[in-house]
C-alpha positions as CSV (number, residue, x, y, z in Angstrom):
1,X,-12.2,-0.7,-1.7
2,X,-10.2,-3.3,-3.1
3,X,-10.8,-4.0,-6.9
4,X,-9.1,-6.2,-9.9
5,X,-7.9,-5.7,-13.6
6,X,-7.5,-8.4,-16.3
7,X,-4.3,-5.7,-17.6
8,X,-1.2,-4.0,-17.2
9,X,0.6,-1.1,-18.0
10,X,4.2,0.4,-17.9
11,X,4.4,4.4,-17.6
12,X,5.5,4.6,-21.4
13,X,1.8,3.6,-22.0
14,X,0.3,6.1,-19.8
15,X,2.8,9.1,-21.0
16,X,1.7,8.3,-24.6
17,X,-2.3,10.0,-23.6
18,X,-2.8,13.3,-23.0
19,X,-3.4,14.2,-19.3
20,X,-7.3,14.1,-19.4
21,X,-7.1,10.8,-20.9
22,X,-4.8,9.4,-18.0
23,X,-7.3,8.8,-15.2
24,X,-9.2,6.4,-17.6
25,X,-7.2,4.7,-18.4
26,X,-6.3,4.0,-14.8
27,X,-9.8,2.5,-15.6
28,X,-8.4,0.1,-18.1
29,X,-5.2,-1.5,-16.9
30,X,-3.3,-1.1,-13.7
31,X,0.1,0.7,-14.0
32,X,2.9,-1.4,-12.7
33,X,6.7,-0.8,-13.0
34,X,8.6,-3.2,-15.2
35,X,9.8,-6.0,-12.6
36,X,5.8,-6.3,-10.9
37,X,4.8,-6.3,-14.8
38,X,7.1,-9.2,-14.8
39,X,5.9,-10.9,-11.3
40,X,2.6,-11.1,-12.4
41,X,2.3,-11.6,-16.1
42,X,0.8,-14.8,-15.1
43,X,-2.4,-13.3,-14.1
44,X,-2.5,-9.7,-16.1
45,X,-2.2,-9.3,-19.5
46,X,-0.9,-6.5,-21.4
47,X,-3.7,-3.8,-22.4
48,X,-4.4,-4.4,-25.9
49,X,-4.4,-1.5,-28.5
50,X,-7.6,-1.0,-29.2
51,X,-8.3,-0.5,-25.4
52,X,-6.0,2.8,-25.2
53,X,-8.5,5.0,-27.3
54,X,-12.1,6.0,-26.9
55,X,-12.1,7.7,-23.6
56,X,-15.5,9.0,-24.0
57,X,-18.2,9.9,-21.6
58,X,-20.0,6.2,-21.8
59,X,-16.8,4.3,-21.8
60,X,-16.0,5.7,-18.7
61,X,-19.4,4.0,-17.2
62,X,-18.9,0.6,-18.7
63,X,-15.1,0.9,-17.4
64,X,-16.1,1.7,-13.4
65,X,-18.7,-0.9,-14.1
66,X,-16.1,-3.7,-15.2
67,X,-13.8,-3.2,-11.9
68,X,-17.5,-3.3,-9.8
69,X,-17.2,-7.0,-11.2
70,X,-14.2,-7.7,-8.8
71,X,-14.2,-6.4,-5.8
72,X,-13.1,-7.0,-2.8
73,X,-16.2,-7.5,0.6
74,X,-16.4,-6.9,4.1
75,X,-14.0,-4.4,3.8
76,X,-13.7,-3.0,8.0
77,X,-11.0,-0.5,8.8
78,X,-9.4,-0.6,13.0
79,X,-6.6,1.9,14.3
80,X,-4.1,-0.6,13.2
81,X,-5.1,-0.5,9.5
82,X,-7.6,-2.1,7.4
83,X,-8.8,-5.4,5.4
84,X,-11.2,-7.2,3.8
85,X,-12.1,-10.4,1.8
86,X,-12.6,-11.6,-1.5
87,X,-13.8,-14.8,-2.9
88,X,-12.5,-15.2,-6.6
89,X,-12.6,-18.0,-9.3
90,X,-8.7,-17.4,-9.9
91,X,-5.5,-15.3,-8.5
92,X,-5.8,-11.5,-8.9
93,X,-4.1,-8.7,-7.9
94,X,-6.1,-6.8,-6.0
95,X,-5.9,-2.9,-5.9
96,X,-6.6,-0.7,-3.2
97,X,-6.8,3.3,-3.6
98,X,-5.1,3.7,-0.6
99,X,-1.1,5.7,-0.9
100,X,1.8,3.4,-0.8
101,X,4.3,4.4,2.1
102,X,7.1,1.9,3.3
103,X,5.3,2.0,7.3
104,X,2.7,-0.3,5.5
105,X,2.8,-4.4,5.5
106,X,0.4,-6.5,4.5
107,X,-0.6,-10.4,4.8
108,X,-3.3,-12.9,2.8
109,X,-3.9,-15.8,4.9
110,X,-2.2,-14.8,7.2
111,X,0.9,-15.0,5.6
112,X,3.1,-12.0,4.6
113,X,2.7,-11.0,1.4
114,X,4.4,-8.4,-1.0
115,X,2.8,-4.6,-1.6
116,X,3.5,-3.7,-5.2
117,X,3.4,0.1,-5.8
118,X,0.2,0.5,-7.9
119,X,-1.3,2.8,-10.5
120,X,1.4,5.5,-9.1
121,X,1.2,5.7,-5.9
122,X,-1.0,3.5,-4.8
123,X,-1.3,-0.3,-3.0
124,X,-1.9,-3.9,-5.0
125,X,-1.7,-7.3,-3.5
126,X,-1.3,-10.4,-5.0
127,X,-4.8,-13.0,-3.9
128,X,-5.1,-16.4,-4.1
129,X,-7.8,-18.0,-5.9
130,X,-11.0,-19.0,-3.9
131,X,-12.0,-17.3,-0.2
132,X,-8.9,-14.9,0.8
133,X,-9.0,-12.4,4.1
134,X,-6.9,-9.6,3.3
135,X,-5.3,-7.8,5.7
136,X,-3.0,-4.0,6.1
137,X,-1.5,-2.9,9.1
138,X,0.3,0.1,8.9
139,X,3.2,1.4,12.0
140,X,5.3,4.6,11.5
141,X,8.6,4.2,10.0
142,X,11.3,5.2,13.0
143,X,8.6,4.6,15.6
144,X,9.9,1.9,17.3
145,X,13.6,3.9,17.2
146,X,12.4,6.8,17.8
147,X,10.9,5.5,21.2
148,X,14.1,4.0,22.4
149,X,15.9,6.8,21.6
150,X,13.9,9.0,23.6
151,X,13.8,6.3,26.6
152,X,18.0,6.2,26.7
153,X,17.9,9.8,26.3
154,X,15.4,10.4,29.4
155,X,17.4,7.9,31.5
156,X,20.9,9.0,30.8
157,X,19.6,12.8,31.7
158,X,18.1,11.2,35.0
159,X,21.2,9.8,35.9
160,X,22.8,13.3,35.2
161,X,20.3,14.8,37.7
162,X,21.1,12.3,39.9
163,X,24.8,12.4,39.6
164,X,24.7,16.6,39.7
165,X,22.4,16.8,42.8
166,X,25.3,14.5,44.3
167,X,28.3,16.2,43.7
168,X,26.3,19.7,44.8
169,X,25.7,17.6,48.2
170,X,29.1,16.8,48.2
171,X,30.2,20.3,47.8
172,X,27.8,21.8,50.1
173,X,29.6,19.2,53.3
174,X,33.3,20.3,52.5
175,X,32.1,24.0,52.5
């Protein structure tokens, strides 16, 4: 879990190859809409032209073998979320095969960072050079509403319950 690329792609790229070809070259170059392609030109470069042909059968194996090179370690996964580490000579961004949903937030360091939708619909976080501790925590969007909604809601029927069994007493004496 947790791997780098030295490129970049928009989805005009990756529309241009037929839908076999696609998946490899996922291999190649991380897709990124335009404004992350932007944010991080500094560190990925656009895939050259002679890397978006020759999808065959041992390109594939050197390909898988080139994002081996970067990885991310100790990767550990808790009921919170997951994380891991990396120890690179410069910034990456670092991708992890996990789906992108908006209940997810993530921090290296430490600090908060920003989750760029990757390769579709998938997760990517920028890494500093050197020793980095990468971490995910993921909570359910509405949750936290959800659960106070549901608290009022149980109280104010309560206080109905309470307030009917009264007026019944209250009825029940003047009868």
């Amino acid at each position: 879990m947790g791997f780098t690329y030295e490129y970049v792609i928009g989805l005009d790229d990756l529309e241009e190859l037929a839908d076999v070809e696609r998946g490899n070259m996922l291999l190649r170059a991380m897709l990124l809409d335009e404004d992350a392609i932007v944010r991080h030109s500094d560190i990925l470069s656009p895939l050259p032209q002679e890397e978006k042909q020759g999808f065959d059968i041992e390109s594939y194996y050197l390909d898988v073998e080139n994002r081996r090179g970067y990885t991310a370690y100790d990767f550990y996964r808790d009921r919170f979320g997951f994380g891991g580490k990396t120890d690179f000579s410069e910034e990456k961004l670092v991708f992890f095969s996990v789906p992108w949903d908006e209940g997810w937030s993530a921090s290296v360091n430490g600090a908060p960072v920003l989750i760029e939708r990757a390769n579709i619909g998938f997760m990517a976080v920028r890494v500093p050079a050197g020793s980095a501790e990468i971490r995910f925590d993921y909570r359910t969007p509405g949750l936290m509403e959800g659960l106070l909604i549901s608290g009022a809601s149980i109280i104010i029927f309560l206080l109905y319950l309470l307030i009917a069994k009264r007026t019944d007493a209250r009825k029940g004496q003047h009868q």
